[in-house]
C-alpha positions as CSV (number, residue, x, y, z in Angstrom):
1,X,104.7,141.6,110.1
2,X,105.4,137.8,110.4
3,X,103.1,135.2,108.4
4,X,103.9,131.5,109.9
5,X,103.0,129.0,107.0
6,X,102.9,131.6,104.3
7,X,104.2,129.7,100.9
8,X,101.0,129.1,99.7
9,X,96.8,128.4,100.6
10,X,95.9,131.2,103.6
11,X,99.3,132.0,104.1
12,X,100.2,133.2,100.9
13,X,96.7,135.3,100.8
14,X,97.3,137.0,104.6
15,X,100.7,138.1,103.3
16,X,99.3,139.6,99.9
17,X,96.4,141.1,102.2
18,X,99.0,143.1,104.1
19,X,101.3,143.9,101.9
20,X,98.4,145.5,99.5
21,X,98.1,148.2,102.3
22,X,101.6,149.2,102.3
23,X,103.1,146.4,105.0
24,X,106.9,144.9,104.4
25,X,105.6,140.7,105.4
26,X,108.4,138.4,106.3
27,X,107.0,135.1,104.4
28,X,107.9,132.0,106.5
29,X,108.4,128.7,105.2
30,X,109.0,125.3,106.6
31,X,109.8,123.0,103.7
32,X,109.2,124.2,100.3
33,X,111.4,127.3,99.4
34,X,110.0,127.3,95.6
35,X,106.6,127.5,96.7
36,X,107.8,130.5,99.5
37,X,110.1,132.4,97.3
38,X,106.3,132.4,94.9
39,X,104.8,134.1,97.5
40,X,107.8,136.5,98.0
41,X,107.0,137.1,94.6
42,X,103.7,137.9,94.1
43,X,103.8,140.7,97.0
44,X,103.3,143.8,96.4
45,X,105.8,146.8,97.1
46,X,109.6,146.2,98.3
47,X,111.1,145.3,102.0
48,X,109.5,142.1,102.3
49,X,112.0,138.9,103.7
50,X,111.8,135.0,103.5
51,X,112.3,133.0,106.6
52,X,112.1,129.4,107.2
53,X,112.3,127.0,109.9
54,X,110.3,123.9,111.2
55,X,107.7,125.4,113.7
56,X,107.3,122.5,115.6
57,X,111.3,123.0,116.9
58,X,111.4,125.8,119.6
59,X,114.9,126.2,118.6
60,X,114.1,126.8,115.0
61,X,111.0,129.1,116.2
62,X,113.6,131.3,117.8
63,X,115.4,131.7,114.7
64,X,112.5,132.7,112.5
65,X,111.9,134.8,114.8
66,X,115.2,136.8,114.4
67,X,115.7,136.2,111.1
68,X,112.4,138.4,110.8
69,X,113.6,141.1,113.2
70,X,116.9,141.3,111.0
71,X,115.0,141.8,108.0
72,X,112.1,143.9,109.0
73,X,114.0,145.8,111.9
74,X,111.0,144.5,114.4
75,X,107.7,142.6,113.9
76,X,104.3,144.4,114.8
77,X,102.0,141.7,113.6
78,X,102.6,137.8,114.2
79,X,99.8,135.8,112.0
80,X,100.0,131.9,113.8
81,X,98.9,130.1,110.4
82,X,101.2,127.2,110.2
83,X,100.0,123.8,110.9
84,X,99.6,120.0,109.7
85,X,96.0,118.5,109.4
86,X,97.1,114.5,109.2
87,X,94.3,112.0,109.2
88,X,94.1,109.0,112.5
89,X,90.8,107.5,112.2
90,X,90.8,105.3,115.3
91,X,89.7,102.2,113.5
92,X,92.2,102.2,110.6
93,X,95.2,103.8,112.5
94,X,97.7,101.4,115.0
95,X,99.0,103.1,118.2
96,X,102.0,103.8,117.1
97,X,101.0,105.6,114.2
98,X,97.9,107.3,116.6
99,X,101.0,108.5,119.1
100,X,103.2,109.7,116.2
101,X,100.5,111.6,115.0
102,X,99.0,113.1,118.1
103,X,103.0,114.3,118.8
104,X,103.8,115.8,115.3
105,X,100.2,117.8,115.5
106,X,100.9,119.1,119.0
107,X,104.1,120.3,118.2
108,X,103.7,122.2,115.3
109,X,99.8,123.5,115.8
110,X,100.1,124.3,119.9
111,X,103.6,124.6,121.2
112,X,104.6,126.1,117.4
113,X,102.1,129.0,118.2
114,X,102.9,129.1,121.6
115,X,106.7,129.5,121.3
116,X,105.8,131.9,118.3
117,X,103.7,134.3,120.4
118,X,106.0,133.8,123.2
119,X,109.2,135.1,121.3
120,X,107.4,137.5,119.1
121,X,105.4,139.0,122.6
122,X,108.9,139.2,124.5
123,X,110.0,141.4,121.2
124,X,107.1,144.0,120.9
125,X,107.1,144.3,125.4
126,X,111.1,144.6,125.0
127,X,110.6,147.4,122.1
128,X,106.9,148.9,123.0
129,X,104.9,148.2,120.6
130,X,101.9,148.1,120.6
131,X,101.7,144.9,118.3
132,X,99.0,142.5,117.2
133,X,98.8,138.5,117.0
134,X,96.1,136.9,115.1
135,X,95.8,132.9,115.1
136,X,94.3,130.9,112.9
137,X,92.2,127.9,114.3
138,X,89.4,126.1,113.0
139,X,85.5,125.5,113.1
140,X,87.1,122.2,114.0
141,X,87.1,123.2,117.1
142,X,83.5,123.3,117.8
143,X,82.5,121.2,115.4
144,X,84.8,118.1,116.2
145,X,87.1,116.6,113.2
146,X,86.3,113.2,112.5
147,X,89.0,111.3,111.6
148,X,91.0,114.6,112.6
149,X,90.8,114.7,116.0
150,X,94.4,115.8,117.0
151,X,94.0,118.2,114.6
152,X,90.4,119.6,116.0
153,X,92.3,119.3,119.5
154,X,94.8,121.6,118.8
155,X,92.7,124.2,117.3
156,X,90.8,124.2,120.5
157,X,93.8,124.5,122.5
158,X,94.9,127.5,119.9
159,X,92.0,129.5,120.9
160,X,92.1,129.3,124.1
161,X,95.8,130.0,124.1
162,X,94.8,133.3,122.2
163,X,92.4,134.1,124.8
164,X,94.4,133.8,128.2
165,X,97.4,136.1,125.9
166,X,94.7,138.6,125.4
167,X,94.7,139.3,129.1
168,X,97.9,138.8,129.7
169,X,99.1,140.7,127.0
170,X,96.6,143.8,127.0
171,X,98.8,145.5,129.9
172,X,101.4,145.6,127.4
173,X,99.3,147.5,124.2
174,X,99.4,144.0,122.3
175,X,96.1,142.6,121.3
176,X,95.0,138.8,120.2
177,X,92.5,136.9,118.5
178,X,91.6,134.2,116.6
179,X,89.6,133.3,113.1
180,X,88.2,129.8,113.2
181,X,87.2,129.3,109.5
182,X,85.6,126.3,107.8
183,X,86.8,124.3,104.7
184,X,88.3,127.3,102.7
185,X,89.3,126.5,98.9
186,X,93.1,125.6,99.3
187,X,96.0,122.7,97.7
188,X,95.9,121.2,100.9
189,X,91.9,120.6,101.5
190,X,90.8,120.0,97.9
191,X,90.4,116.3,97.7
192,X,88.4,117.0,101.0
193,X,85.7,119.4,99.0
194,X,83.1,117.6,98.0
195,X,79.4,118.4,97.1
196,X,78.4,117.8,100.6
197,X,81.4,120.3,101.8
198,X,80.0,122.8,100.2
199,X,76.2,122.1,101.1
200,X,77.3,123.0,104.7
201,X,77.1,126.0,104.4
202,X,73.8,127.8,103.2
203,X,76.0,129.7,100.4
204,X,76.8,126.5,98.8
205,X,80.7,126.6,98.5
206,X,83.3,126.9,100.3
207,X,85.6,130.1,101.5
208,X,87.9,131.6,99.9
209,X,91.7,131.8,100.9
210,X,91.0,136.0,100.6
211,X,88.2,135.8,102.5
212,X,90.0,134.4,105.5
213,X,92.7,137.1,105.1
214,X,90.2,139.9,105.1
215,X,89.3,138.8,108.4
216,X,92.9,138.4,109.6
217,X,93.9,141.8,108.2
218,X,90.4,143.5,110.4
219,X,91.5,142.0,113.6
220,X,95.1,143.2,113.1
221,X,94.1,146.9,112.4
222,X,94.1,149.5,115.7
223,X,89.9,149.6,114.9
224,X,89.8,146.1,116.3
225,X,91.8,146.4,119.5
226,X,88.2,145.7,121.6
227,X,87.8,142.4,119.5
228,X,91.3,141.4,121.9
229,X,90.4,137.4,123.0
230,X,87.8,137.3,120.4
231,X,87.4,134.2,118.4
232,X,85.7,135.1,114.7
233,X,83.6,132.2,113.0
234,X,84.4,132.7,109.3
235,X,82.5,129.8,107.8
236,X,80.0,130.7,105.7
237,X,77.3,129.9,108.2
238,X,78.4,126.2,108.1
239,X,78.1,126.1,111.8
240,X,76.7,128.6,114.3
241,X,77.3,128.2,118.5
């Protein structure tokens, strides 16, 4: 299996989740081999590959993509967690800057998962397998990201990508679906936790990294082929629609 964004936060979790039941995970990276070659690491059992490349370049989305298949011999899970998350709050950010980020979040959130599900789909049709892809988007979605809104955007574009490859896709044996967690406890949200964070939920805190792997690891077993174009709140009760 293939983990986009996997050298640390959710990513690193969904790979230890699956390899903890037996699975050889190729651990992609875009920038930070130290913090990659970690996760390599810390996984359990042997098999298991490192792959980088910038997800927001198609071209570079092909190669992870093979450099996976070399090292696994063929994907039968794709986890979509790579992604930015940059701040444009209208009032503070100049056009320029409000263009530049809109861009950079569209290319790596939507088209990054798109060209990864498109390569990694055209792989398990071509071989028959009867393969999985779970995306992660966002409460953000529903919710609306202030000060975030490319970012919320995306995620909404992310499920319904997931959706329309569920039918698409079902023909072929290869079911999709989405998380859309909340704030979950990683490096990259911390300074964003606050008190009032964690009051949005009725639990009081935040999720856990493992506990948004747990779901990703559900909807990639064969029990949860009729979830297929399912998107699963995992936020703690934080918000309900």
């Amino acid at each position: 299996m293939l983990v986009s964004g996997a050298s640390r936060g959710i990513g690193r979790a969904i790979a230890l989740a699956f390899a903890e039941i037996g699975d050889r995970v190729a651990v992609h990276y875009s920038s930070s081999r130290d913090d990659g070659e970690e996760t390599l690491r810390g996984l359990p059992g042997e098999g298991h590959v490192l792959v980088s490349g910038n997800i927001g370049s198609p071209d570079a989305v092909a190669g992870i993509v093979d450099a996976a298949i070399e090292g696994l011999g063929a994907i039968d899970v794709l986890v979509n967690n790579a992604a930015v998350n940059i701040a444009h709050p209208v009032a503070d950010t100049d056009y320029a800057e409000w263009q530049r980020t809109w861009r950079e979040t569209m290319d790596v959130n939507v088209f990054g998962t798109a060209n990864m599900s498109y390569c990694v789909a055209r792989h398990m049709i071509a071989k028959g397998i009867e393969g999985r892809i779970v995306n992660i988007g966002s409460r953000g979605a529903f919710r609306g990201e202030p000060e975030y809104a490319g970012y919320g955007a995306s995620k909404a574009a992310v499920h319904a990508l997931g959706q329309s490859l569920a039918v698409e896709l079902a023909p072929h044996g290869i079911a999709v679906a989405s998380v859309a967690p909340g704030f979950v406890a990683t490096e990259r949200v911390a300074h964003r936790v606050t008190d009032d964070v964690r009051a949005q939920s009725p639990f009081g805190r935040v999720a856990t990294p493992a506990e948004i792997a747990s779901a990703v690891r559900y909807l990639a077993s064969p029990e949860a082929t009729w979830t297929s174009g399912s998107v699963l709140n995992v936020n703690g009760a934080s918000y309900l629609h």
